[in-house]
Structure formats: C-alpha cells, structure tokens
PDB file of N, CA, C and O in Angstrom:
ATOM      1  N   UNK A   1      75.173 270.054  91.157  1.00  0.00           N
ATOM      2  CA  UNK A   1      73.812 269.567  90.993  1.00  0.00           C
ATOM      3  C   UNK A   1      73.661 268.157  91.534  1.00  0.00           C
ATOM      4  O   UNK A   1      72.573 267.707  91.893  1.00  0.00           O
ATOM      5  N   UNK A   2      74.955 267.386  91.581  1.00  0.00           N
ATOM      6  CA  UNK A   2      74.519 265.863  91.858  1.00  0.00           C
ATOM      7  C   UNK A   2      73.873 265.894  93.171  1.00  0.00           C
ATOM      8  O   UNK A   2      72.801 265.348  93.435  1.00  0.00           O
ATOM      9  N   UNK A   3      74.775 266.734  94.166  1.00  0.00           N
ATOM     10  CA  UNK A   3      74.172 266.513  95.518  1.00  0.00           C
ATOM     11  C   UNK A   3      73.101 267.167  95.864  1.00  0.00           C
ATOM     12  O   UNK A   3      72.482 266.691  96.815  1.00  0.00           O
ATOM     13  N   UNK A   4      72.589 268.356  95.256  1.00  0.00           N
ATOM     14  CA  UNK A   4      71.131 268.928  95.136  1.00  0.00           C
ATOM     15  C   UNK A   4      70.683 267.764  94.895  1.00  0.00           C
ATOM     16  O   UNK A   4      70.588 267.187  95.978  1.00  0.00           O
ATOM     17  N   UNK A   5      70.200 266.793  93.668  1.00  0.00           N
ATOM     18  CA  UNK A   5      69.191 265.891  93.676  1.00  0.00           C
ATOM     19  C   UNK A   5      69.525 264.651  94.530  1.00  0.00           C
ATOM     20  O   UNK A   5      68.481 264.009  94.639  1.00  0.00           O
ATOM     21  N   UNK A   6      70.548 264.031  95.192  1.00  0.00           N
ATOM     22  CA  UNK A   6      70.772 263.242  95.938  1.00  0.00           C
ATOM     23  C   UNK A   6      69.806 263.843  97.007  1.00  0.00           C
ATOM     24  O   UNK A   6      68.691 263.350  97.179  1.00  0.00           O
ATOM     25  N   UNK A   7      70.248 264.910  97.720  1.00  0.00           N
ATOM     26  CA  UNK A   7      69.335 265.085  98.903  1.00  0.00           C
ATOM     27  C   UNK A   7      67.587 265.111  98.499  1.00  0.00           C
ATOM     28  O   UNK A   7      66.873 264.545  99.326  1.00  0.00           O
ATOM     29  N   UNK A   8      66.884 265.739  97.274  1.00  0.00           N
ATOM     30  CA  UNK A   8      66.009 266.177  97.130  1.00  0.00           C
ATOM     31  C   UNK A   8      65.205 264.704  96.516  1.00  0.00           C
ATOM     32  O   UNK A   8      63.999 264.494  96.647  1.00  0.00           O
ATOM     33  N   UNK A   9      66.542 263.436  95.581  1.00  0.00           N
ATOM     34  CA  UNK A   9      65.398 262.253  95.699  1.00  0.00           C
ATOM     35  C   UNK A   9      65.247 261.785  97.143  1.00  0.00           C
ATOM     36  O   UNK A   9      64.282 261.028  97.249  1.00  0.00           O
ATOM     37  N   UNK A  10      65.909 262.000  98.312  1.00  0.00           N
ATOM     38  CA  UNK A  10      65.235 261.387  99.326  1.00  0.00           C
ATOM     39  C   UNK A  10      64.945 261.988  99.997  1.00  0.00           C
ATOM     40  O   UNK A  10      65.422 261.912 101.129  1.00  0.00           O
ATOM     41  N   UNK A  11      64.065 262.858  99.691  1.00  0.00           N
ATOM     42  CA  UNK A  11      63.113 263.835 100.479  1.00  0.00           C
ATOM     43  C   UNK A  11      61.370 263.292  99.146  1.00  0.00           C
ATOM     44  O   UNK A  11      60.374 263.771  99.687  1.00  0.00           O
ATOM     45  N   UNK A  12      61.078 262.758  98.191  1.00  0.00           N
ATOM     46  CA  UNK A  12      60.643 262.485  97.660  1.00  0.00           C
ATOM     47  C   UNK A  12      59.127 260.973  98.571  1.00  0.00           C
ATOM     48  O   UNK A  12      59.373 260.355  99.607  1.00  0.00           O
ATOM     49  N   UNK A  13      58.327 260.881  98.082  1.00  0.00           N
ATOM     50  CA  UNK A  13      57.139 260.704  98.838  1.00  0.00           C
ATOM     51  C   UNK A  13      57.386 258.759  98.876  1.00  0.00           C
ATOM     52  O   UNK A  13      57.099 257.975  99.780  1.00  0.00           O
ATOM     53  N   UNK A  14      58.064 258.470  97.402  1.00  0.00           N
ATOM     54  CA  UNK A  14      57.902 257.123  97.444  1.00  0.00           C
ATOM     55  C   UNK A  14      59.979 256.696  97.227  1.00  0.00           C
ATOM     56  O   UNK A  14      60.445 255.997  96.327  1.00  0.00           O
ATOM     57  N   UNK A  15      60.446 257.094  97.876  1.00  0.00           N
ATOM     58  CA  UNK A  15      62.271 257.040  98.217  1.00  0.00           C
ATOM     59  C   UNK A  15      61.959 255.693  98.319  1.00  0.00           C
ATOM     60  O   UNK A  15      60.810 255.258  98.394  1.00  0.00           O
ATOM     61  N   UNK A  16      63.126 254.931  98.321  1.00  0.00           N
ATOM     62  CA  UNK A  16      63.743 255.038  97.084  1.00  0.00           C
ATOM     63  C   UNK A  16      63.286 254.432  96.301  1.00  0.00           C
ATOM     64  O   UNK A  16      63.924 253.382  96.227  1.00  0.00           O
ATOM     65  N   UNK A  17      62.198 254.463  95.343  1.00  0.00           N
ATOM     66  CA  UNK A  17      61.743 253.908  93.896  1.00  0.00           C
ATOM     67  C   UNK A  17      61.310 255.067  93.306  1.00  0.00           C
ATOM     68  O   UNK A  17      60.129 255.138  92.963  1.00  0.00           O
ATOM     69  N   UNK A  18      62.249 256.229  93.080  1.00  0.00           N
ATOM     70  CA  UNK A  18      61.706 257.417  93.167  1.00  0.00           C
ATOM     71  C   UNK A  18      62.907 257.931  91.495  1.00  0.00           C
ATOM     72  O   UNK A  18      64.099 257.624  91.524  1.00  0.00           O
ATOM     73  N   UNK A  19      62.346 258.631  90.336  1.00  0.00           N
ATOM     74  CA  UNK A  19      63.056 258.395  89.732  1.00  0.00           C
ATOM     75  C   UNK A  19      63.033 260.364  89.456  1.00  0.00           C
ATOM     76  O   UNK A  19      61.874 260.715  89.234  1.00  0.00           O
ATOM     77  N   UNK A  20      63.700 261.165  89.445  1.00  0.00           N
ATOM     78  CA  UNK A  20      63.754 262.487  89.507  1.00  0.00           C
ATOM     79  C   UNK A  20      63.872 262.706  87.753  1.00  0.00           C
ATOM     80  O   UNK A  20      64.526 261.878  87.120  1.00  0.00           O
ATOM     81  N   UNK A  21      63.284 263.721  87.117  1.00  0.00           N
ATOM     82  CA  UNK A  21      62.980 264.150  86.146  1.00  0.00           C
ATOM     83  C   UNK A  21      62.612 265.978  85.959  1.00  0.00           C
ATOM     84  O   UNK A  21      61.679 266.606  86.461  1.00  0.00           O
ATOM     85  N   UNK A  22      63.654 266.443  85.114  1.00  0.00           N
ATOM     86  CA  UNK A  22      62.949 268.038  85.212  1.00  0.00           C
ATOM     87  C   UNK A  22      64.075 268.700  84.384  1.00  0.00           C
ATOM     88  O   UNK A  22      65.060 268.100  83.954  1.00  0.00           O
ATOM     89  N   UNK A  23      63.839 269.851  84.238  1.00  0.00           N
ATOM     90  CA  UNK A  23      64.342 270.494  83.104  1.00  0.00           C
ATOM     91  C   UNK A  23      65.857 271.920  84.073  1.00  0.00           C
ATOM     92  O   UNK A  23      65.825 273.102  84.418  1.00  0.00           O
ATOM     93  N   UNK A  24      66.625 271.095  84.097  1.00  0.00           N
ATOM     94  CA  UNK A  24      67.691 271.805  85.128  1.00  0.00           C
ATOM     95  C   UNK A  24      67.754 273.263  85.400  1.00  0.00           C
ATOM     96  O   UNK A  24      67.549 274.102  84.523  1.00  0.00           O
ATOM     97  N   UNK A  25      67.964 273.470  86.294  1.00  0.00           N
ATOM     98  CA  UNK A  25      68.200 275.207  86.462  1.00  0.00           C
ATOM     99  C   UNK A  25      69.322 275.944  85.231  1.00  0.00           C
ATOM    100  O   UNK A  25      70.257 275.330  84.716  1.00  0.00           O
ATOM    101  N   UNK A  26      69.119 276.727  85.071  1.00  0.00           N
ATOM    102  CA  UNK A  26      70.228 277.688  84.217  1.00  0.00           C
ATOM    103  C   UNK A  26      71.093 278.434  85.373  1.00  0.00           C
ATOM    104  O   UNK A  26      70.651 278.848  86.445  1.00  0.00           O
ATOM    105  N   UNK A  27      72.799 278.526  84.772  1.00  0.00           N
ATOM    106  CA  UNK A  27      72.967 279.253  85.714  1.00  0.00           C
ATOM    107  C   UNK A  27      73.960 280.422  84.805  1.00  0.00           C
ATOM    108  O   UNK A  27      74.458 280.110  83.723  1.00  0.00           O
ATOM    109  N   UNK A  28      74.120 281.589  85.341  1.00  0.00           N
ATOM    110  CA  UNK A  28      75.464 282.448  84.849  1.00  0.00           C
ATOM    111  C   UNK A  28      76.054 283.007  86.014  1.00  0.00           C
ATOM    112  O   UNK A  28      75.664 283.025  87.181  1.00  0.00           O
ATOM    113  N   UNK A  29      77.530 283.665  85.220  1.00  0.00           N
ATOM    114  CA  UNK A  29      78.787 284.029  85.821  1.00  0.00           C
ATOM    115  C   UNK A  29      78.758 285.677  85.917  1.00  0.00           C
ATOM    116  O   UNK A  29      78.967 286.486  85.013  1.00  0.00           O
ATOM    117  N   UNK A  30      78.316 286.002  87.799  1.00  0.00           N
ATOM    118  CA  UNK A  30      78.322 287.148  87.818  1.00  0.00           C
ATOM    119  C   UNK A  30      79.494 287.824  88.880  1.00  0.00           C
ATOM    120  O   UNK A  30      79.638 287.415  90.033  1.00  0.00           O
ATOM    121  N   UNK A  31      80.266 288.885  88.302  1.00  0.00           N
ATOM    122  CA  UNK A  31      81.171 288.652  89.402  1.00  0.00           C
ATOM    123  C   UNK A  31      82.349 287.516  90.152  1.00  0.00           C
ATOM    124  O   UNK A  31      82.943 287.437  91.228  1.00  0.00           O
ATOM    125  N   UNK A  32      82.292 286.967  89.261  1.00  0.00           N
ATOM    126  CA  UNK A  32      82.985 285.273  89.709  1.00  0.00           C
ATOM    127  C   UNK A  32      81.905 284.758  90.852  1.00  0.00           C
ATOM    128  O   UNK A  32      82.300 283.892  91.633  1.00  0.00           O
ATOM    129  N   UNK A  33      81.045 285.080  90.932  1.00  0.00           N
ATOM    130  CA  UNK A  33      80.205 284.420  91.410  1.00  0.00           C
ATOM    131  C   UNK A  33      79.103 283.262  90.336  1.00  0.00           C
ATOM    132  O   UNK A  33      78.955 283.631  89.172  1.00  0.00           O
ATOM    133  N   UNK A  34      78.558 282.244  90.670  1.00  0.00           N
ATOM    134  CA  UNK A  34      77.892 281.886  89.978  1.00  0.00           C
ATOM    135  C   UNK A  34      76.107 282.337  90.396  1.00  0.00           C
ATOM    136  O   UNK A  34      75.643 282.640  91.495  1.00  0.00           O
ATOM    137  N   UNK A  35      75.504 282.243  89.226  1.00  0.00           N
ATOM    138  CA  UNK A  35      74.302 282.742  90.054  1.00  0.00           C
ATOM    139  C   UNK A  35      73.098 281.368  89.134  1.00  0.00           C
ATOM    140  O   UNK A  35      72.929 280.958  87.985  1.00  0.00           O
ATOM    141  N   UNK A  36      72.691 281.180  90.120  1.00  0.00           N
ATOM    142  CA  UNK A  36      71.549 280.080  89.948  1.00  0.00           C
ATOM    143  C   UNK A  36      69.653 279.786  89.378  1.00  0.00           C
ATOM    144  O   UNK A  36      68.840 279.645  90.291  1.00  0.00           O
ATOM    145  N   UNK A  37      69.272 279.740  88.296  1.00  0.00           N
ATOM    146  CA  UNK A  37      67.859 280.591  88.085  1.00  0.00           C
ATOM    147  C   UNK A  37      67.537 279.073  88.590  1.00  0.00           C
ATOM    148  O   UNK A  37      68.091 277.974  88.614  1.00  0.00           O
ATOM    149  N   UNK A  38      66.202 279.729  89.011  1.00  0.00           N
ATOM    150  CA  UNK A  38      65.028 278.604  88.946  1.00  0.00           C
ATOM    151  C   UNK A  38      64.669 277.311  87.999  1.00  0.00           C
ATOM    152  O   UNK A  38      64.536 277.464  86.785  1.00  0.00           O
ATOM    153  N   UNK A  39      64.563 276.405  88.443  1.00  0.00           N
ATOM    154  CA  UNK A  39      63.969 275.544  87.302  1.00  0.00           C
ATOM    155  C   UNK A  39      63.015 275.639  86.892  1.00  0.00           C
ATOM    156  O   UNK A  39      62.378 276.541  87.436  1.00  0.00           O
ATOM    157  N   UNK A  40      62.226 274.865  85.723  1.00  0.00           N
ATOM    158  CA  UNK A  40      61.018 274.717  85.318  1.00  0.00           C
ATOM    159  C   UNK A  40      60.355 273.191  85.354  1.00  0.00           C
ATOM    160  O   UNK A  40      60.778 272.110  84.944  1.00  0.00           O
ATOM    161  N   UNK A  41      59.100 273.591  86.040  1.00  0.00           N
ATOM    162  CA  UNK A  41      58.426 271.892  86.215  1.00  0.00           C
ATOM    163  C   UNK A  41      58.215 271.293  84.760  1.00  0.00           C
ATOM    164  O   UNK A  41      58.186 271.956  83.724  1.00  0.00           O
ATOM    165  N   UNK A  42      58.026 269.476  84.907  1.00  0.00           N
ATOM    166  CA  UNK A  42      57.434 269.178  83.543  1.00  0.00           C
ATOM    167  C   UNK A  42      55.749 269.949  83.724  1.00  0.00           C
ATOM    168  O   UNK A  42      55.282 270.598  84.659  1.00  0.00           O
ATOM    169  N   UNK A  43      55.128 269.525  82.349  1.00  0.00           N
ATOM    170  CA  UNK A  43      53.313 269.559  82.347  1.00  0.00           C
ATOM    171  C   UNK A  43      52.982 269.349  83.255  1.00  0.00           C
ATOM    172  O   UNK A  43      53.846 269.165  84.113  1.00  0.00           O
ATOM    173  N   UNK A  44      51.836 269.264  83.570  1.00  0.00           N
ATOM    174  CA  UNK A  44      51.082 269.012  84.887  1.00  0.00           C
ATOM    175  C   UNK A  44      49.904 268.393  84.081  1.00  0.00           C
ATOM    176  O   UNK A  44      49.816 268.517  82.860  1.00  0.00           O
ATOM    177  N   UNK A  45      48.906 267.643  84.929  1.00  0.00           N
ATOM    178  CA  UNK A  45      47.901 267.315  84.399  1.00  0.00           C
ATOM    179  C   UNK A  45      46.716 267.674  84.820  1.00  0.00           C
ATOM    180  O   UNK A  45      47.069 268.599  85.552  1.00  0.00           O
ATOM    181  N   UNK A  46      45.565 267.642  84.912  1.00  0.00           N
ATOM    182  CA  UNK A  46      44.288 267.971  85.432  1.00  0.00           C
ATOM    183  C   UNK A  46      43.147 267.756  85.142  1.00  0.00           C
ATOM    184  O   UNK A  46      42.913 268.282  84.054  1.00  0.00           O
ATOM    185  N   UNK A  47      41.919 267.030  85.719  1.00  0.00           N
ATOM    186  CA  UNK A  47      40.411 267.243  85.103  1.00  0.00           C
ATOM    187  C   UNK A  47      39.635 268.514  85.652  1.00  0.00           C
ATOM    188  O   UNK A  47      40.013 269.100  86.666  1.00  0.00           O
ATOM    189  N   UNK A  48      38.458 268.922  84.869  1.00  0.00           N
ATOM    190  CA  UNK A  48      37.720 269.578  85.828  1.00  0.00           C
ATOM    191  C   UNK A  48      36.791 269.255  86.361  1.00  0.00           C
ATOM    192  O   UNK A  48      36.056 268.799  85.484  1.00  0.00           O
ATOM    193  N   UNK A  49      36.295 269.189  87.330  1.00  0.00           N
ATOM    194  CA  UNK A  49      35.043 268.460  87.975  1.00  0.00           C
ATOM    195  C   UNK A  49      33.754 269.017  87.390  1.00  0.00           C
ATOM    196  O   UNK A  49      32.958 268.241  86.860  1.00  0.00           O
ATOM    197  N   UNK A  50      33.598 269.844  87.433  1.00  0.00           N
ATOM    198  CA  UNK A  50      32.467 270.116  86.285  1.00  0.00           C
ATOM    199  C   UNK A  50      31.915 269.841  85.231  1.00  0.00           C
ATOM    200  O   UNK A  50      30.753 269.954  84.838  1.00  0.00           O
ATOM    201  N   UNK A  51      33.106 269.356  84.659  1.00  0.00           N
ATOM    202  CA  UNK A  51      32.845 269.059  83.225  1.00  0.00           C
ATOM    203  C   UNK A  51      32.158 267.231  83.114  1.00  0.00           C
ATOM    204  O   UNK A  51      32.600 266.191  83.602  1.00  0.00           O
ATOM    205  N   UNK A  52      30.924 267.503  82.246  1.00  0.00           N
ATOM    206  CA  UNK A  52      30.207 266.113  82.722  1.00  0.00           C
ATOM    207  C   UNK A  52      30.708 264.938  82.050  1.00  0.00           C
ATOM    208  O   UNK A  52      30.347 263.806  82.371  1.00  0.00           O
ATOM    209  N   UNK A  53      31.920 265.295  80.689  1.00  0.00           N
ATOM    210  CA  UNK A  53      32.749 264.263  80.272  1.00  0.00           C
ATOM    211  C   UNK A  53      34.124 264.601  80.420  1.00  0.00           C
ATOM    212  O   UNK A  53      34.911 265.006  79.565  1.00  0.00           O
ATOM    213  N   UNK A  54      34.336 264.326  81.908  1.00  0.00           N
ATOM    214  CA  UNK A  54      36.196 264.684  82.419  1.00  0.00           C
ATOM    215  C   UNK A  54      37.292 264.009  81.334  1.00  0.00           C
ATOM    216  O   UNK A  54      37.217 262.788  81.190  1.00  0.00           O
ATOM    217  N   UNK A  55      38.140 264.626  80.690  1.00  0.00           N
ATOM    218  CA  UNK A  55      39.361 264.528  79.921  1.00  0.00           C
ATOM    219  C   UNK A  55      40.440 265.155  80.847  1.00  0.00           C
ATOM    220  O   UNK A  55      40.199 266.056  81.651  1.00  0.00           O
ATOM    221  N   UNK A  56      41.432 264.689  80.685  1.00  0.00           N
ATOM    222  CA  UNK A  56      42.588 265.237  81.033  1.00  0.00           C
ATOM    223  C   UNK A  56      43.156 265.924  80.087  1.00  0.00           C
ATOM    224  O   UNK A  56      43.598 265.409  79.060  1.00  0.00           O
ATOM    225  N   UNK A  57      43.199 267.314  80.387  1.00  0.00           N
ATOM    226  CA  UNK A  57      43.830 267.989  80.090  1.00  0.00           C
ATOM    227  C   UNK A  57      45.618 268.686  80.447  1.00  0.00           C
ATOM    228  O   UNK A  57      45.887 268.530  81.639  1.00  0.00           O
ATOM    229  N   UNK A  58      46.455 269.185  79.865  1.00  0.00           N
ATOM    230  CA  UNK A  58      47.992 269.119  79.765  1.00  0.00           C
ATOM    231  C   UNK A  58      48.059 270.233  80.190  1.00  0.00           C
ATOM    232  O   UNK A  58      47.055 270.860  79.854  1.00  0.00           O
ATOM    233  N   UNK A  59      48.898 270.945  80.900  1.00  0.00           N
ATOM    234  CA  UNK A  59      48.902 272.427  81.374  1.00  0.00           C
ATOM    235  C   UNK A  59      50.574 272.280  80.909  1.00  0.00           C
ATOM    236  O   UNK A  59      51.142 271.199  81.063  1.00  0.00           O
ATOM    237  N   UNK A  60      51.263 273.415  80.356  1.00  0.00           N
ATOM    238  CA  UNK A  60      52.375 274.008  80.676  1.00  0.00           C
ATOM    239  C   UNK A  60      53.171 273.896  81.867  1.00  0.00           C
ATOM    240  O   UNK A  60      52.394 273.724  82.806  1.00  0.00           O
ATOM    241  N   UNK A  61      54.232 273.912  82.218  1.00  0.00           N
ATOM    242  CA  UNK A  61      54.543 273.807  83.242  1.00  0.00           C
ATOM    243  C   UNK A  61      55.178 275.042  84.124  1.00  0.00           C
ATOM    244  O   UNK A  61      55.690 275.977  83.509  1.00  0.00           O
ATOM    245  N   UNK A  62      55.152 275.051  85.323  1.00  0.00           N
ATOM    246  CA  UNK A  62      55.487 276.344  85.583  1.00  0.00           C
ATOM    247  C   UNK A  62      56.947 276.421  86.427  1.00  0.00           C
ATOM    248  O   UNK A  62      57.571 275.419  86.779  1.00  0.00           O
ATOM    249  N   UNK A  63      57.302 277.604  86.643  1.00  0.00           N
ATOM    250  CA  UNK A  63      58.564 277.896  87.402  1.00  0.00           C
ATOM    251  C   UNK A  63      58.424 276.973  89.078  1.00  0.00           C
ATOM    252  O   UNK A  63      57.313 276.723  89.545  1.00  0.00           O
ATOM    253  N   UNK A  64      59.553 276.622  89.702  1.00  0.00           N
ATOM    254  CA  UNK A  64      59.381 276.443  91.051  1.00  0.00           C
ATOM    255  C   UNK A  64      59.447 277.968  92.023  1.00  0.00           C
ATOM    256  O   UNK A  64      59.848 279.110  91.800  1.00  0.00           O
ATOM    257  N   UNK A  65      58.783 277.218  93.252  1.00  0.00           N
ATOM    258  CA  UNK A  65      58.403 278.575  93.735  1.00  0.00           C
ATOM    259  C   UNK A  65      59.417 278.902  94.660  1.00  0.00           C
ATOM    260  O   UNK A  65      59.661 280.066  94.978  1.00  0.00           O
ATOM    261  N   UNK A  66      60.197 277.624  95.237  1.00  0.00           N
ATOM    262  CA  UNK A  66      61.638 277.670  96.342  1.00  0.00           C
ATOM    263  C   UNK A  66      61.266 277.074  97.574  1.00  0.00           C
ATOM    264  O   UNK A  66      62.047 276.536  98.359  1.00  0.00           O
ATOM    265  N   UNK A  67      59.763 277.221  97.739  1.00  0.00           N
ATOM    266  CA  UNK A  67      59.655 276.596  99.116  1.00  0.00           C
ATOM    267  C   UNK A  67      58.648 275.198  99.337  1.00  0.00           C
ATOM    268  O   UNK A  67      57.827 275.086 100.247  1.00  0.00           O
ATOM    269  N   UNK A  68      58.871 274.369  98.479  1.00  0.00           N
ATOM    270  CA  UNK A  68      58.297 273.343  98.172  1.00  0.00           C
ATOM    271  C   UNK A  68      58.803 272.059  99.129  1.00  0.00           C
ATOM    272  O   UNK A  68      60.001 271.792  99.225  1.00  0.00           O
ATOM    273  N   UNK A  69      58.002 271.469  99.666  1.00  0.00           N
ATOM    274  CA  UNK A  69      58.147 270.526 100.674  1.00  0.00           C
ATOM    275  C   UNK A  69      58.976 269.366 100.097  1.00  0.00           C
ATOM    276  O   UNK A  69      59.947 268.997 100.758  1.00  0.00           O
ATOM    277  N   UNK A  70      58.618 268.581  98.607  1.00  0.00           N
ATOM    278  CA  UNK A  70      59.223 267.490  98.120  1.00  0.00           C
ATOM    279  C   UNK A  70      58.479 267.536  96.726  1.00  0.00           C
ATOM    280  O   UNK A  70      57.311 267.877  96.543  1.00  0.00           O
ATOM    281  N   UNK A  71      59.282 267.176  95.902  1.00  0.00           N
ATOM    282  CA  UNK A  71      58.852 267.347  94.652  1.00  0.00           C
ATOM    283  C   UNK A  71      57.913 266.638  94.212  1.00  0.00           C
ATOM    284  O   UNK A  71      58.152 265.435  94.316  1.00  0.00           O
ATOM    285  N   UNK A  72      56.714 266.948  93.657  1.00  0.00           N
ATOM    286  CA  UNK A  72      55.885 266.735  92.959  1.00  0.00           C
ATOM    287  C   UNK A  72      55.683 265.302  92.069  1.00  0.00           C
ATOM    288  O   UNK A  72      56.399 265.250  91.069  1.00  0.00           O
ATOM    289  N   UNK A  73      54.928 264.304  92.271  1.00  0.00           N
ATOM    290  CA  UNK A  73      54.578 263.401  91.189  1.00  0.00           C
ATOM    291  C   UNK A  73      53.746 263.904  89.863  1.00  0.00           C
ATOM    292  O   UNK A  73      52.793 264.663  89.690  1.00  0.00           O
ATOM    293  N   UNK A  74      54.336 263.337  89.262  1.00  0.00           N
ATOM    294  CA  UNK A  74      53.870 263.343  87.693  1.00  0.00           C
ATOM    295  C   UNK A  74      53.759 262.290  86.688  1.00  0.00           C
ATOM    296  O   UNK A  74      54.624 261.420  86.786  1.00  0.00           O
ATOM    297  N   UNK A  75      52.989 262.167  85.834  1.00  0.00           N
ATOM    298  CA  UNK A  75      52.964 261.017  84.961  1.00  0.00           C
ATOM    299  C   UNK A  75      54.107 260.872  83.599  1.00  0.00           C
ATOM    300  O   UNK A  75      54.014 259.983  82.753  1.00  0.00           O
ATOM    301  N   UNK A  76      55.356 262.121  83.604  1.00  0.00           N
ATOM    302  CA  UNK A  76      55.582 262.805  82.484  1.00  0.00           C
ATOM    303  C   UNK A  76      57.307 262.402  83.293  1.00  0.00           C
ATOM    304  O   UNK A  76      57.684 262.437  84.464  1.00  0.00           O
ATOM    305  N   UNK A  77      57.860 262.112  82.261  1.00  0.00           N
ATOM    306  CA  UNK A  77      59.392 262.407  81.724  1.00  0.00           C
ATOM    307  C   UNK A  77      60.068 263.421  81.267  1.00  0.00           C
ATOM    308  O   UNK A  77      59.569 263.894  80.246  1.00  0.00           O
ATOM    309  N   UNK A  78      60.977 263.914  81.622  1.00  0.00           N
ATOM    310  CA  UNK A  78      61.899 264.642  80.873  1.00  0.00           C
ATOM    311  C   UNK A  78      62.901 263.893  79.508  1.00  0.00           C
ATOM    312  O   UNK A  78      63.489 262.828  79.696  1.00  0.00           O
ATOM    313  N   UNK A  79      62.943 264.379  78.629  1.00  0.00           N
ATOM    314  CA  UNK A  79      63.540 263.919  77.419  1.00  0.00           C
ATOM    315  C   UNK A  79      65.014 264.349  77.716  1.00  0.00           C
ATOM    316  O   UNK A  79      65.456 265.498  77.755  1.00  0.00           O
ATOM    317  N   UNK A  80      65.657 263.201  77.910  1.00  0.00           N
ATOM    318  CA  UNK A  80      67.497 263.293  78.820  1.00  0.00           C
ATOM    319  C   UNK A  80      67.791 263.391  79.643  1.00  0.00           C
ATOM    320  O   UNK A  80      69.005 263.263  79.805  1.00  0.00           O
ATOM    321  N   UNK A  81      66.978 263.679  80.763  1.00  0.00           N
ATOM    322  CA  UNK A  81      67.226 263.944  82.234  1.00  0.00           C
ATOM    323  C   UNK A  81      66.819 263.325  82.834  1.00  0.00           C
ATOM    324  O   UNK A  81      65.832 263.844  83.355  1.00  0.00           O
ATOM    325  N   UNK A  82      67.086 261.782  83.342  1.00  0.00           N
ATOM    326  CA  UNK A  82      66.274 261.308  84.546  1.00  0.00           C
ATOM    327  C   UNK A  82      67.592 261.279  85.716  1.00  0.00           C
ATOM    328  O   UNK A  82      68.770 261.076  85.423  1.00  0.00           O
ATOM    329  N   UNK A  83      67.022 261.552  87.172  1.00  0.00           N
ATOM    330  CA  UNK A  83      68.317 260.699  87.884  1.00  0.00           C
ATOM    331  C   UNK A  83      67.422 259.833  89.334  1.00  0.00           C
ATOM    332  O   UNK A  83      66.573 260.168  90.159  1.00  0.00           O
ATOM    333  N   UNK A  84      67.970 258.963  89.115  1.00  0.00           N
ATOM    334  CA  UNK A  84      67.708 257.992  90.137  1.00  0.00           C
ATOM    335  C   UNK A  84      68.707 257.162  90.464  1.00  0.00           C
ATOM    336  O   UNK A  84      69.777 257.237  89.860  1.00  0.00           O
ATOM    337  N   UNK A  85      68.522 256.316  91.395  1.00  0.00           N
ATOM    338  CA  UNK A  85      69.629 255.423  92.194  1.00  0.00           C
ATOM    339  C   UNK A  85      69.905 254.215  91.001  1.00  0.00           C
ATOM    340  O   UNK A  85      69.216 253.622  90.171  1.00  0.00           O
ATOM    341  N   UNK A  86      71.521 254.222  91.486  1.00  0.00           N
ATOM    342  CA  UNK A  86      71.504 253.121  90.244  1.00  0.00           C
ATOM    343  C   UNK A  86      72.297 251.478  90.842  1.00  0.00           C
ATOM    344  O   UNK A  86      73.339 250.847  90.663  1.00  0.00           O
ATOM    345  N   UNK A  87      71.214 251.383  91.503  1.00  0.00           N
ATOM    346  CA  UNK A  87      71.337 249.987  92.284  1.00  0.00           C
ATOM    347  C   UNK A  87      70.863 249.114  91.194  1.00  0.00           C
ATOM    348  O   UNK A  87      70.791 247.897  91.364  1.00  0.00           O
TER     349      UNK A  87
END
C-alpha cells in the first residue's frame, strides 16, 4: 500500500501539500494469491441549487469506481488514516 499512495499523492491536484485520507481497501487470500477489494470514499458533501435556503448536506460515501483521474478533494478526515509527506 505505501507505494500505491506514494504514486497516487502525486498524482493529486494540489502535490505536494496534499494530505491523503480514506478508508483502505480490504484484501483476502485466494489461492495464495492475494486478492484486493475496492476502497470506500469518505462523505461527500453537496448543496442543491434549488433549494432557496442552500445547507449542506452529508452523503454517504461510495465505492471507487477504478478509473478515476486523481483523487478527489474533500473537507473530511479519516479517523487513523492520514498519509502525507513527512518533510
């Protein structure tokens, strides 16, 4: 995993002040193979434009999809997981 997020914080929009956060992939032992699930994003946030007194509202977060350009900003932490450069 280290070098998965090494490459993936600097593929990130604001490198390097870029601090990676998320809830790790699961993996199991198939075959002596290892096999790798998907992660899960933090919340997401959102207004609706319609609405004539906009609140932000919290969404769940969802699975990644695999073909994502650079990971996502968010206003949200993971509870134990951050990794960033430790200059």
């Amino acid at each position: 995993w280290d070098e998965k997020y090494r490459q993936e914080i600097e593929i990130t929009s604001n490198y390097p002040k870029s601090v990676l956060s998320s809830y790790p992939p699961g993996f199991s032992e198939q075959n002596h193979a290892i096999r790798e699930s998907s992660g899960a994003r933090l919340c997401s946030c959102d207004t609706l434009p319609q609405d004539p007194n906009p609140i932000v509202r919290i969404n769940t977060g969802i699975g990644y999809r695999g073909n994502e350009p650079r990971p996502t900003q968010i206003p949200y932490i993971a509870a134990g997981f951050f990794f960033a450069r430790a200059e």
